[in-house]
FILOLUM-809011 format. One record per atom (N, C-alpha, C, O): atom name; x, y, z. Coordinates in steps of 0.2 Angstrom, whole numbers, padded with zeros to 4 digits, m for minus. Example, Ala and Ser with C-alpha at 12.3 -4.5 7.8 and 13.67 -1.06 7.14 Angstrom:
BEGIN
  atom      u      v      w
     N   0066  m0028   0039
    CA   0062  m0022   0039
     C   0066  m0016   0039
     O   0071  m0017   0042
     N   0064  m0011   0035
    CA   0068  m0005   0036
     C   0064   0000   0039
     O   0067   0006   0040
***
This chain:
BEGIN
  atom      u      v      w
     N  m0222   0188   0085
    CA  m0228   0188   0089
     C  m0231   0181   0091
     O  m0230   0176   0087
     N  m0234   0182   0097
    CA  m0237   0174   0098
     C  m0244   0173   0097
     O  m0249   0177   0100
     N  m0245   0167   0091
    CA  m0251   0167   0087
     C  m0254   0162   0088
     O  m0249   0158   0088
     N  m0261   0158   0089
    CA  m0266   0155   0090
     C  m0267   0151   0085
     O  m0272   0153   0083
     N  m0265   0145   0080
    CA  m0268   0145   0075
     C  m0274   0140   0077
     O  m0272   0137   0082
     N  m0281   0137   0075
    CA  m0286   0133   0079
     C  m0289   0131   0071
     O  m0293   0134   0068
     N  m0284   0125   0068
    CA  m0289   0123   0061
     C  m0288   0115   0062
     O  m0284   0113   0066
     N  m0294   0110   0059
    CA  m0294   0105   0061
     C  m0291   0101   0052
     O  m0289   0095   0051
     N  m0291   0105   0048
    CA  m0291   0102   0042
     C  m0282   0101   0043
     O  m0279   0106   0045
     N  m0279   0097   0042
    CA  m0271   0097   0042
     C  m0267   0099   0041
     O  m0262   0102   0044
     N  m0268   0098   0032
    CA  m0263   0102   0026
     C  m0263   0112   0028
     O  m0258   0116   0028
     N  m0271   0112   0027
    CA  m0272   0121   0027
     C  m0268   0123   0033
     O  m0265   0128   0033
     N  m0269   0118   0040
    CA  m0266   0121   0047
     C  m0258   0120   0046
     O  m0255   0124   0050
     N  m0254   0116   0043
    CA  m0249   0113   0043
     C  m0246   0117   0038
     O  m0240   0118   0038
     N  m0250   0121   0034
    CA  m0247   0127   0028
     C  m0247   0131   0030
     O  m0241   0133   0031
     N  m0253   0137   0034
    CA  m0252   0141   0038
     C  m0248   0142   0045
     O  m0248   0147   0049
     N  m0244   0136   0046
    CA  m0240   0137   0054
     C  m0234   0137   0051
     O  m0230   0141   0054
     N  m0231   0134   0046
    CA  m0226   0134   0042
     C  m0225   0141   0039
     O  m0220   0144   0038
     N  m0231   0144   0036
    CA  m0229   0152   0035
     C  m0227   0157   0037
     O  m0223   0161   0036
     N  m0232   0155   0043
    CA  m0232   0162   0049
     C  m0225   0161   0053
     O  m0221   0166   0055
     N  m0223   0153   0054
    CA  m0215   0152   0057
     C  m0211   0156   0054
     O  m0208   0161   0056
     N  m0210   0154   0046
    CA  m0207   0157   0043
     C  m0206   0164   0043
     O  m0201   0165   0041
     N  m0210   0168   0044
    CA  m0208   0176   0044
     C  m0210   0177   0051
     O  m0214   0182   0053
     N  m0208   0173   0056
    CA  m0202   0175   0063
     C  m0209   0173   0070
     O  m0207   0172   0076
     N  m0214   0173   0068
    CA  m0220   0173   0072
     C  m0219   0166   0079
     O  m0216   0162   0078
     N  m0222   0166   0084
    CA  m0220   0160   0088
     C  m0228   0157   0086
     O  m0233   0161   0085
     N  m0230   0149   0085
    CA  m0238   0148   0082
     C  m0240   0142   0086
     O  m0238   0137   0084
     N  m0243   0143   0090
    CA  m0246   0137   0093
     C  m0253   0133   0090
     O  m0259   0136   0091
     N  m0253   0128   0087
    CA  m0257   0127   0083
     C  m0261   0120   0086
     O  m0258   0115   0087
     N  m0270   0120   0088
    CA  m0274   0116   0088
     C  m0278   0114   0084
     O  m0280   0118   0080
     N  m0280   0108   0084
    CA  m0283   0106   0079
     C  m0292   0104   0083
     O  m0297   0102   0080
     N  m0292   0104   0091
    CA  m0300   0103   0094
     C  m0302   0110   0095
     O  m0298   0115   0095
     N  m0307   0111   0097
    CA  m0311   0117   0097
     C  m0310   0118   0106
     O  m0310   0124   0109
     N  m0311   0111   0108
    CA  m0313   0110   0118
     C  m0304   0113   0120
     O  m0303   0118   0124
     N  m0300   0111   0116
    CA  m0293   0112   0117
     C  m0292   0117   0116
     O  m0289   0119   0121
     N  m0293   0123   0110
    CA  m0289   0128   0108
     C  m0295   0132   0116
     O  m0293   0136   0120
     N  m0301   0131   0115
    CA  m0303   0135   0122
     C  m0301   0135   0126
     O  m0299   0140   0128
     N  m0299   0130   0130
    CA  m0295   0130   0136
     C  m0287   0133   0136
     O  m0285   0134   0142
     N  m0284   0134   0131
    CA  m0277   0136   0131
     C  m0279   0142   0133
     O  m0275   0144   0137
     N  m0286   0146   0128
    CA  m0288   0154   0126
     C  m0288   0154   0134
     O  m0284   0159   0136
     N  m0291   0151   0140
    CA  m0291   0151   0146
     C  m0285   0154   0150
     O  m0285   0157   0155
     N  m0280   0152   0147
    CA  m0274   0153   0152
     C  m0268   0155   0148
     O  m0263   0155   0150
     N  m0269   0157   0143
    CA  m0261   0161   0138
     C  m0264   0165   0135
     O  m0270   0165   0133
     N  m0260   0170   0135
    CA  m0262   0177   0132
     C  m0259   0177   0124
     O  m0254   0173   0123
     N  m0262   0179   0118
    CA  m0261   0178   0112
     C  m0257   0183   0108
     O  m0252   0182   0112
     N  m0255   0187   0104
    CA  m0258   0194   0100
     C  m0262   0193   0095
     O  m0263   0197   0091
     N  m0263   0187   0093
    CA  m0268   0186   0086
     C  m0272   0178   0087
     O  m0269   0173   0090
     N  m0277   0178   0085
    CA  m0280   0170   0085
     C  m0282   0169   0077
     O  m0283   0174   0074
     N  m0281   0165   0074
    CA  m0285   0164   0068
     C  m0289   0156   0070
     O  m0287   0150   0070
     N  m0293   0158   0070
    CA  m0299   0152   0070
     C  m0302   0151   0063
     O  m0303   0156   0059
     N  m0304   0142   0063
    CA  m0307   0139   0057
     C  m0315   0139   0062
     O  m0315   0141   0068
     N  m0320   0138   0058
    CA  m0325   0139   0061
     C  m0327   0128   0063
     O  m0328   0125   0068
     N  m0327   0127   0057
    CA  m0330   0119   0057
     C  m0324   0117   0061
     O  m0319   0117   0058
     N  m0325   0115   0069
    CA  m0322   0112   0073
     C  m0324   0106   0077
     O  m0330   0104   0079
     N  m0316   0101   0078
    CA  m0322   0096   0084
     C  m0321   0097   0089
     O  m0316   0099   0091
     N  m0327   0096   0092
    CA  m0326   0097   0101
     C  m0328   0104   0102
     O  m0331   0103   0108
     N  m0329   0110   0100
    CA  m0334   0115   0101
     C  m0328   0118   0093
     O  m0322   0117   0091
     N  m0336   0122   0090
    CA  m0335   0127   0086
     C  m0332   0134   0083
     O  m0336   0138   0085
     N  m0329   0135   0082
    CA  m0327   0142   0081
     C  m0332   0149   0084
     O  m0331   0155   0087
     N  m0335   0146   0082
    CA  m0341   0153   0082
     C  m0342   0153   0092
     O  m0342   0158   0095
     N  m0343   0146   0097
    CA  m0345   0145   0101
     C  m0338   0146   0105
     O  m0339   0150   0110
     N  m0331   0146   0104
    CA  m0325   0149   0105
     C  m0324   0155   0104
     O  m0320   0158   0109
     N  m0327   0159   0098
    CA  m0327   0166   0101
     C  m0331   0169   0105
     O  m0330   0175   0106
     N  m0335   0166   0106
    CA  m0340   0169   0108
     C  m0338   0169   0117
     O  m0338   0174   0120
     N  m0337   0163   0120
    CA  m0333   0162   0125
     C  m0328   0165   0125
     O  m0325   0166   0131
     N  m0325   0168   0119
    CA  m0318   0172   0122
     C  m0320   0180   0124
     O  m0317   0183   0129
     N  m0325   0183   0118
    CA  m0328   0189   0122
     C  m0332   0189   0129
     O  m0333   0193   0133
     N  m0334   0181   0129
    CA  m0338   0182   0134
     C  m0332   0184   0141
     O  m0335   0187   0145
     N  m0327   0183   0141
    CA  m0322   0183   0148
     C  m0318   0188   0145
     O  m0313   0188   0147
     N  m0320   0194   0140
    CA  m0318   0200   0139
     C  m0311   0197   0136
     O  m0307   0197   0140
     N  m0309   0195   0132
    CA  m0303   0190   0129
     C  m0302   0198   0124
     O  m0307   0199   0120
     N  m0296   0204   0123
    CA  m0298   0207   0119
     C  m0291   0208   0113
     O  m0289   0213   0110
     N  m0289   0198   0112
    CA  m0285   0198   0107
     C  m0288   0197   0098
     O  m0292   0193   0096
     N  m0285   0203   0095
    CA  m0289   0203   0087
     C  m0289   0193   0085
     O  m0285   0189   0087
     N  m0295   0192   0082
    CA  m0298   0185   0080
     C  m0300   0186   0071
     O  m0305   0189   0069
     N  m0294   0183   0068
    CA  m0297   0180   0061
     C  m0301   0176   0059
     O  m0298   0171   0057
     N  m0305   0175   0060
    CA  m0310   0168   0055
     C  m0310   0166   0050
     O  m0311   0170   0046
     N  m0308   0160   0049
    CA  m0306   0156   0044
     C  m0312   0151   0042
     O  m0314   0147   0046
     N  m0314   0152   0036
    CA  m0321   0146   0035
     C  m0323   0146   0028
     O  m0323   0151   0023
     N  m0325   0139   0027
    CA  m0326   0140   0020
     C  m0335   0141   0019
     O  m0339   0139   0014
     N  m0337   0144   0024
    CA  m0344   0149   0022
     C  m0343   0157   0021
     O  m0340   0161   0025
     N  m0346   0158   0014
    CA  m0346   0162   0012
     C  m0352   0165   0012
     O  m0351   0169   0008
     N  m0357   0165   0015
    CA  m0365   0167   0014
     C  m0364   0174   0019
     O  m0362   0174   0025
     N  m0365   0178   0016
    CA  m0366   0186   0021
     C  m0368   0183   0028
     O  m0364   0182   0032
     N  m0376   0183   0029
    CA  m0375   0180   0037
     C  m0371   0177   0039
     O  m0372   0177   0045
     N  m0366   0173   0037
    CA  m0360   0170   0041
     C  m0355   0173   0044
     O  m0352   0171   0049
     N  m0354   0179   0037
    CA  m0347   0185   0039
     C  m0352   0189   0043
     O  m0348   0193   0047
     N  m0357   0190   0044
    CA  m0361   0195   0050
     C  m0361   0194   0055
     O  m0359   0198   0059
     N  m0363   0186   0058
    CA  m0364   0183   0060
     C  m0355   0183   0064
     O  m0353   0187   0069
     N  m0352   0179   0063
    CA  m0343   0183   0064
     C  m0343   0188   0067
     O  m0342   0188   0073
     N  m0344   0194   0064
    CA  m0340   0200   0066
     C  m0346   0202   0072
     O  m0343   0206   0076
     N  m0351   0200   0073
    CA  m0356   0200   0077
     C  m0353   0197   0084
     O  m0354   0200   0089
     N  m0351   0192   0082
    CA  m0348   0189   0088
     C  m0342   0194   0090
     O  m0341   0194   0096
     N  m0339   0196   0088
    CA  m0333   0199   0090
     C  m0327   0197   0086
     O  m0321   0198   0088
     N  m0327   0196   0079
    CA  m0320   0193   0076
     C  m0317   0203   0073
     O  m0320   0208   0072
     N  m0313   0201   0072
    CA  m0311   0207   0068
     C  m0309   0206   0060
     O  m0308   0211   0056
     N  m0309   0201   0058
    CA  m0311   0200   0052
     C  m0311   0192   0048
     O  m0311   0188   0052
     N  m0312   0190   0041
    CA  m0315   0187   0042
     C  m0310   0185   0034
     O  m0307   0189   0029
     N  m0310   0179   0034
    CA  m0307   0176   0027
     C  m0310   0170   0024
     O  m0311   0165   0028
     N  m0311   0170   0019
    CA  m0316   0161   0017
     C  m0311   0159   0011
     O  m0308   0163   0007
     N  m0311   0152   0012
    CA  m0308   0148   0011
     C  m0309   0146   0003
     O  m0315   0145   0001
     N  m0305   0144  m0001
    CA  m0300   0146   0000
     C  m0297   0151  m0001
     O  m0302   0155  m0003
     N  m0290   0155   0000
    CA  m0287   0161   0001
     C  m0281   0159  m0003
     O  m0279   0153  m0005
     N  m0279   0168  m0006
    CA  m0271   0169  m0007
     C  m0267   0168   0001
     O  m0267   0172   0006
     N  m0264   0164   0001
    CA  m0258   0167   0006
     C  m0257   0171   0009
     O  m0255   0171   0015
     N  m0257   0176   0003
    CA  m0252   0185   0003
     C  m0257   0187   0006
     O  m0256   0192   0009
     N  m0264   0185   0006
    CA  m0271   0189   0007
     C  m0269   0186   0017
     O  m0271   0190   0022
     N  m0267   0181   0018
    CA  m0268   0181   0024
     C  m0265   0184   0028
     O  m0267   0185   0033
     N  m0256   0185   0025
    CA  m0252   0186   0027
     C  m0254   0194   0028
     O  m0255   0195   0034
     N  m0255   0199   0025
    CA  m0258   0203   0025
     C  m0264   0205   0028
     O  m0266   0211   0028
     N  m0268   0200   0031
    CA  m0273   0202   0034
     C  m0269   0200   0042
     O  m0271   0204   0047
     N  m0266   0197   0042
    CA  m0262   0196   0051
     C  m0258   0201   0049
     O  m0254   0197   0048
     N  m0256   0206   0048
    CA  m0250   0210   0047
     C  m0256   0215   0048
     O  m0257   0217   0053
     N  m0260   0217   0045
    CA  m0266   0223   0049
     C  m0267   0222   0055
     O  m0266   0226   0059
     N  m0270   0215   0058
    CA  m0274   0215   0062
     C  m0267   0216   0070
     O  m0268   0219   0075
     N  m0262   0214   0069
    CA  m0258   0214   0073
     C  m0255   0222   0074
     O  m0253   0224   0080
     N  m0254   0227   0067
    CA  m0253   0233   0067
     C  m0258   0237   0070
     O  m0257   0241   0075
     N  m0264   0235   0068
    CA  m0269   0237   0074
     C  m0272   0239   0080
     O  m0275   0243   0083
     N  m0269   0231   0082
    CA  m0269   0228   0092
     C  m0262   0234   0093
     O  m0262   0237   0099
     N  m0258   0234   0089
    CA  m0252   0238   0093
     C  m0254   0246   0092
     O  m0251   0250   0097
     N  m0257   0249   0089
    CA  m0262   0256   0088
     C  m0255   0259   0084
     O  m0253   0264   0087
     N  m0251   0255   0078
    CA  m0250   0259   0072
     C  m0253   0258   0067
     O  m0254   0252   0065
     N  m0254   0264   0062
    CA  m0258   0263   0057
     C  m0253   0261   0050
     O  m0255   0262   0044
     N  m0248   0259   0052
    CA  m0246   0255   0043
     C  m0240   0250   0048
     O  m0241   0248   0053
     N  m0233   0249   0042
    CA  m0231   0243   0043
     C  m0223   0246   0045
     O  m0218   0242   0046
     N  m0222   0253   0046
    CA  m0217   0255   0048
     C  m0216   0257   0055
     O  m0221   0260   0058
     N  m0209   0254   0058
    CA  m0209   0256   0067
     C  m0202   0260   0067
     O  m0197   0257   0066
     N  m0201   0266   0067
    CA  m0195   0271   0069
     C  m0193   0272   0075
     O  m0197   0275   0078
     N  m0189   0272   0076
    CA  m0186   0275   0082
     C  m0180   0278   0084
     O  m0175   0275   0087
     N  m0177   0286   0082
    CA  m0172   0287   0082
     C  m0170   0285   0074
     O  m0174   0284   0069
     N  m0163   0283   0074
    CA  m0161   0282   0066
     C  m0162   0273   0066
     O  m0159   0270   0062
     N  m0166   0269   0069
    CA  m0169   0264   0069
     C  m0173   0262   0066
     O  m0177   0261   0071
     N  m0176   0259   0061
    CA  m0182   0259   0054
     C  m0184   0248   0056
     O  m0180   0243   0055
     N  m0188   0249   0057
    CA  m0192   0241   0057
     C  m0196   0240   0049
     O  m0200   0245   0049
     N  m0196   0238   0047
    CA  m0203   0236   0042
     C  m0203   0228   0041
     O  m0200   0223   0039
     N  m0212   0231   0046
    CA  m0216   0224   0049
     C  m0216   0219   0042
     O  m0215   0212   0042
     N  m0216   0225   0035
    CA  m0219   0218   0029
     C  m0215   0216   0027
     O  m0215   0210   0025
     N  m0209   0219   0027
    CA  m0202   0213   0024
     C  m0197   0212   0030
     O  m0192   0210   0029
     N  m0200   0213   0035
    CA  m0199   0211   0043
     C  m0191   0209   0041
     O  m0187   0204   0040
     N  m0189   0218   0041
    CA  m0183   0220   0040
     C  m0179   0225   0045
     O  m0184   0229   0046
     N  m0175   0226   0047
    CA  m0171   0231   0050
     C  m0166   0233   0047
     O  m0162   0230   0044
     N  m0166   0243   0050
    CA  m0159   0247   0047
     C  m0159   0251   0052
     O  m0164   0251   0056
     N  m0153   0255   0053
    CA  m0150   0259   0055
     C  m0146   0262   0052
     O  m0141   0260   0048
     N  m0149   0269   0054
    CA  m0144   0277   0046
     C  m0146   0275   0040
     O  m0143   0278   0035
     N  m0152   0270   0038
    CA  m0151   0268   0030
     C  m0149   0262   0030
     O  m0152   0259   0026
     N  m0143   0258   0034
    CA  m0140   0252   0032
     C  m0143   0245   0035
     O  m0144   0244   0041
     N  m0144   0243   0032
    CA  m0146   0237   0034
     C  m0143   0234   0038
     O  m0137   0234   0040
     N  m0152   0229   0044
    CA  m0147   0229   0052
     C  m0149   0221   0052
     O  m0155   0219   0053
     N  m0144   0214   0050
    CA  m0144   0208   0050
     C  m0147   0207   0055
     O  m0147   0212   0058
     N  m0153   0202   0057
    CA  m0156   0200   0063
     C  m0158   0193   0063
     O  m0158   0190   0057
     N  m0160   0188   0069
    CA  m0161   0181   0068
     C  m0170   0183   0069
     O  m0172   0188   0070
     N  m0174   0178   0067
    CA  m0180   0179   0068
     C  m0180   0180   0074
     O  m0185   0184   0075
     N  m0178   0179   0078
    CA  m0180   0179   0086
     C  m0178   0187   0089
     O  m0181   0190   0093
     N  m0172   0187   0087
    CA  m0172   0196   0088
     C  m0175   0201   0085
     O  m0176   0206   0088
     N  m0178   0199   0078
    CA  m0183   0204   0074
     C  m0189   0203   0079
     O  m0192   0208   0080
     N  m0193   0198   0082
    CA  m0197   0198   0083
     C  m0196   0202   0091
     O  m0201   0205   0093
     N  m0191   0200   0094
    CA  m0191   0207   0103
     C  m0192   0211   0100
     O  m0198   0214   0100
     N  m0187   0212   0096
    CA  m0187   0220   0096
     C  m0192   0224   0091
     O  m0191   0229   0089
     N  m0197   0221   0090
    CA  m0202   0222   0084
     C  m0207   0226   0091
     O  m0210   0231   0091
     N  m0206   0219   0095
    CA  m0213   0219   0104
     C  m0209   0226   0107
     O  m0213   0230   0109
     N  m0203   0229   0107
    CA  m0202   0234   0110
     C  m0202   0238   0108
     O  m0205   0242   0112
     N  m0201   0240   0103
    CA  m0200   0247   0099
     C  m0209   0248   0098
     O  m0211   0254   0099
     N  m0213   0244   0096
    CA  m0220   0246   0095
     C  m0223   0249   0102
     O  m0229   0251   0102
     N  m0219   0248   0108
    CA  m0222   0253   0110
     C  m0216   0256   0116
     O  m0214   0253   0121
     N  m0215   0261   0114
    CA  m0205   0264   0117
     C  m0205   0268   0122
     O  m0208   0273   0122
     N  m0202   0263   0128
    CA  m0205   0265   0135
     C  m0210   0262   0140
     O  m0212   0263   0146
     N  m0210   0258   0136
    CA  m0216   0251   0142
     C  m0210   0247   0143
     O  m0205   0245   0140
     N  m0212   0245   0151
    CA  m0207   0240   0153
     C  m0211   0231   0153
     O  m0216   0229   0155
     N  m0208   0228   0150
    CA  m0211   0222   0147
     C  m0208   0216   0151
     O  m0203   0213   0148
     N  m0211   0214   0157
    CA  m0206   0208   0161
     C  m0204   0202   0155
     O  m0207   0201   0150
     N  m0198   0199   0159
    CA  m0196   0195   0155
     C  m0201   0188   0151
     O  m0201   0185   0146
     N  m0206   0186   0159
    CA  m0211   0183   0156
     C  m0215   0185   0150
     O  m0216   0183   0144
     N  m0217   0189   0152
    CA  m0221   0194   0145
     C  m0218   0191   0136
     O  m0220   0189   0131
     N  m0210   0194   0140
    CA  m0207   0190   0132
     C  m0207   0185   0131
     O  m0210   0182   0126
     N  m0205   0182   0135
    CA  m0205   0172   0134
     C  m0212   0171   0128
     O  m0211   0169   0122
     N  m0217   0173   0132
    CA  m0223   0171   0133
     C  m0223   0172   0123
     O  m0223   0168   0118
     N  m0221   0179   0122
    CA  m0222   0182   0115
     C  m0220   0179   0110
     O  m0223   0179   0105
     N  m0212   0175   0111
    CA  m0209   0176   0108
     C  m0207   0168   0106
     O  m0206   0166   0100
     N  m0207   0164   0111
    CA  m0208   0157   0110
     C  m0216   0153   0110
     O  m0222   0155   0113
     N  m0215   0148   0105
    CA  m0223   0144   0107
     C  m0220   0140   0110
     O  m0214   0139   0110
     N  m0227   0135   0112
    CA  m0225   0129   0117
     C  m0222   0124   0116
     O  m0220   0120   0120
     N  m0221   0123   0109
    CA  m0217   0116   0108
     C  m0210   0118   0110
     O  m0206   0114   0112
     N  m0208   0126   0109
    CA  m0200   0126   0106
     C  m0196   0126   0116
     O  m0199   0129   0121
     N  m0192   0123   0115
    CA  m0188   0126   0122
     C  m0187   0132   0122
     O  m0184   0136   0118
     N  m0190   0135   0129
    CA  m0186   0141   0130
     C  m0185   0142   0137
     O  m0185   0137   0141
     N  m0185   0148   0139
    CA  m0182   0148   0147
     C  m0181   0157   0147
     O  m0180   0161   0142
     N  m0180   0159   0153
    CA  m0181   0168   0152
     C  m0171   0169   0150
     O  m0168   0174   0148
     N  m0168   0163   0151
    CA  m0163   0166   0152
     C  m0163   0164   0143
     O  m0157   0164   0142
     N  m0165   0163   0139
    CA  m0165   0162   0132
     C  m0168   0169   0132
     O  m0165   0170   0126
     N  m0170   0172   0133
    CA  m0174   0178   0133
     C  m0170   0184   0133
     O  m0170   0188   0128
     N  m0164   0184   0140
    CA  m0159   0188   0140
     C  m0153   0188   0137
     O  m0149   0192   0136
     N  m0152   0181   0134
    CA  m0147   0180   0128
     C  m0149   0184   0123
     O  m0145   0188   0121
     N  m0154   0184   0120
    CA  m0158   0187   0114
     C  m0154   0194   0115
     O  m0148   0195   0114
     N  m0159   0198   0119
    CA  m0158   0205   0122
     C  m0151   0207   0122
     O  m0150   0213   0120
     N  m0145   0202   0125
    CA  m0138   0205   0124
     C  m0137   0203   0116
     O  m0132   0205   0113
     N  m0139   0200   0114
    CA  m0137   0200   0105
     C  m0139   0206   0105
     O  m0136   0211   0107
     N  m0145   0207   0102
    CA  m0147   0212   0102
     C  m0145   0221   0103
     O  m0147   0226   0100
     N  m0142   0221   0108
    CA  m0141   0226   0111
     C  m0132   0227   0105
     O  m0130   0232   0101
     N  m0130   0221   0107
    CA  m0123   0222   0103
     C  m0125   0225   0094
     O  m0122   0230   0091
     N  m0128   0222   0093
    CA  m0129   0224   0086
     C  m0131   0230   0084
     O  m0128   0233   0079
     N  m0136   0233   0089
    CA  m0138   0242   0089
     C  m0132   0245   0091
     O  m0131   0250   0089
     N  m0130   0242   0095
    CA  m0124   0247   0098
     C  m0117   0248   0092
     O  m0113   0253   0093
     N  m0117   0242   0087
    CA  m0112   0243   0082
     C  m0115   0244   0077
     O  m0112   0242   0072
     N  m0120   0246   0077
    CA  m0123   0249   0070
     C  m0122   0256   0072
     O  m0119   0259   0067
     N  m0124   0260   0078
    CA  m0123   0265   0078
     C  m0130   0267   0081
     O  m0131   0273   0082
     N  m0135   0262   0083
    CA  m0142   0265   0083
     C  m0143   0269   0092
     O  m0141   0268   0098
     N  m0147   0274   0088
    CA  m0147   0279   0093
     C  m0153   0275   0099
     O  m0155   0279   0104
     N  m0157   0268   0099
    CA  m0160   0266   0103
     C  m0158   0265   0107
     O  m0153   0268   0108
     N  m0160   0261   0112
    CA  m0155   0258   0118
     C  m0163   0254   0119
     O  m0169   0256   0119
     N  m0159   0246   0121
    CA  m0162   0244   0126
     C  m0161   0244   0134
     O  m0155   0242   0135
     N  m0165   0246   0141
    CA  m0164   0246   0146
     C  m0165   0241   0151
     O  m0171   0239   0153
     N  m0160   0238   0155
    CA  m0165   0233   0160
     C  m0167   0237   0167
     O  m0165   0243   0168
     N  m0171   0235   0169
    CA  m0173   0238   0173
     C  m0175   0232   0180
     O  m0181   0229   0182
     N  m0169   0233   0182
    CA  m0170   0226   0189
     C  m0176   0225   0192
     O  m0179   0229   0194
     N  m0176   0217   0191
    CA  m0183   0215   0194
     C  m0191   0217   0191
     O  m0196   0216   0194
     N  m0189   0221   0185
    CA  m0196   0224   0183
     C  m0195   0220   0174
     O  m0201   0218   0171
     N  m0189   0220   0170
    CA  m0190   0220   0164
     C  m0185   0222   0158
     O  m0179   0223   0159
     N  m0189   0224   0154
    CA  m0185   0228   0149
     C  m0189   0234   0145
     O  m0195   0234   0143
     N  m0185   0239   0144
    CA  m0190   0244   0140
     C  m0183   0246   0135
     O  m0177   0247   0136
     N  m0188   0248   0129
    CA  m0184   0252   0124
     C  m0184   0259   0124
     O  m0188   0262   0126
     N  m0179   0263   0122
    CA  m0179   0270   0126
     C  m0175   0272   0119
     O  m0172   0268   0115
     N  m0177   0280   0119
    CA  m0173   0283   0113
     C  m0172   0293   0113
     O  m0176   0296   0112
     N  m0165   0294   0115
    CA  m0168   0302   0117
     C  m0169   0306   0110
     O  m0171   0312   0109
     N  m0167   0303   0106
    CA  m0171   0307   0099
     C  m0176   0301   0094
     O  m0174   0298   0089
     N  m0182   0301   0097
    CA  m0187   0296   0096
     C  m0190   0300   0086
     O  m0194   0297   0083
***
């Protein structure tokens, strides 16, 4: 999934891009407040984690500009105030939840794995499809029981497809999802992925399929869903 990270302190920003990478997320990470606004302006997200104390505008003045243009990607707040008006104050603006600093990891990692299970309207960490089983928290795949090898970039399509089976998703859609902006990418990296992919479900035995669908995309399809 492609994630928003907006912290100005380095270590904590440079620990959380480094985590979220690590279990397969694409993370675009600023450190100004005037900056991560203007990006919020023209890229579509599925998760933001904002710090609050920012330079060049505030956290609190970034979400608020993000509801304000109807922005209706889930937002974590990260801040090291703790005072109830603060956490009110947040979710008042429109965050969806809210973390102070400092934090477990595990508590963050878990609080993005809510928030994201959320935006997709499943309620736990399980994606089935046919004899095809995802699980979001050890952001693992099987088919029949057996364990299904994947590169982070392939867990991560097919994680965007299968959560909702039967949307046709253009290839920009992916790109956008699946890489952040430092990494090269290109749509025809996109459709390399998708022929991996396909090859592996197809030798595993899985009753999924993915479909293209010229000039429109890709959707995932299953006649015993």
């Amino acid at each position: 999934m492609r994630i928003l990270l907006v912290e100005d302190t380095r270590d904590v920003g440079e620990a959380i891009a480094v985590r979220l990478r690590g279990l397969g997320h694409a993370v675009d990470w600023e450190t100004d407040g005037a900056a991560a606004d203007a990006v919020l302006e023209v890229q579509a997200y599925d998760l933001v984690i904002l710090d609050v104390n920012l330079p060049g505008l505030d956290g609190f003045a970034i979400l608020k500009r993000l509801r304000a243009r109807r922005g209706p990607v889930p937002v974590l707040v990260l801040t090291a105030r703790s005072e109830v008006d603060d956490r009110v104050g947040a979710l008042d603006l429109g965050a969806d939840d809210y973390l102070v600093k400092p934090f477990d990891f595990r508590e963050l990692e878990a609080r993005v794995r809510a928030l994201l299970r959320r935006n997709s309207g499943h309620a736990d960490n399980a994606l089935s499809l046919g004899n095809l089983r995802l699980d979001r928290e050890a952001r693992s795949a099987s088919v029949a029981g057996e364990p299904l090898e994947l590169t982070r970039r392939e867990w991560t399509l097919i994680e965007i497809l299968a959560a909702r089976p039967g949307r046709i998703f253009a290839k920009g859609e992916l790109l956008e999802r699946v890489f952040a902006f430092e990494e090269e990418s290109s749509e025809n990296a996109v459709e390399q992925i998708v022929a991996r992919l396909r090859r592996k479900l197809t030798a595993a035995g899985a009753r999924a399929e993915i479909r293209t669908l010229r000039g429109l995309g890709y959707q995932v399809v299953c006649a015993d869903p």
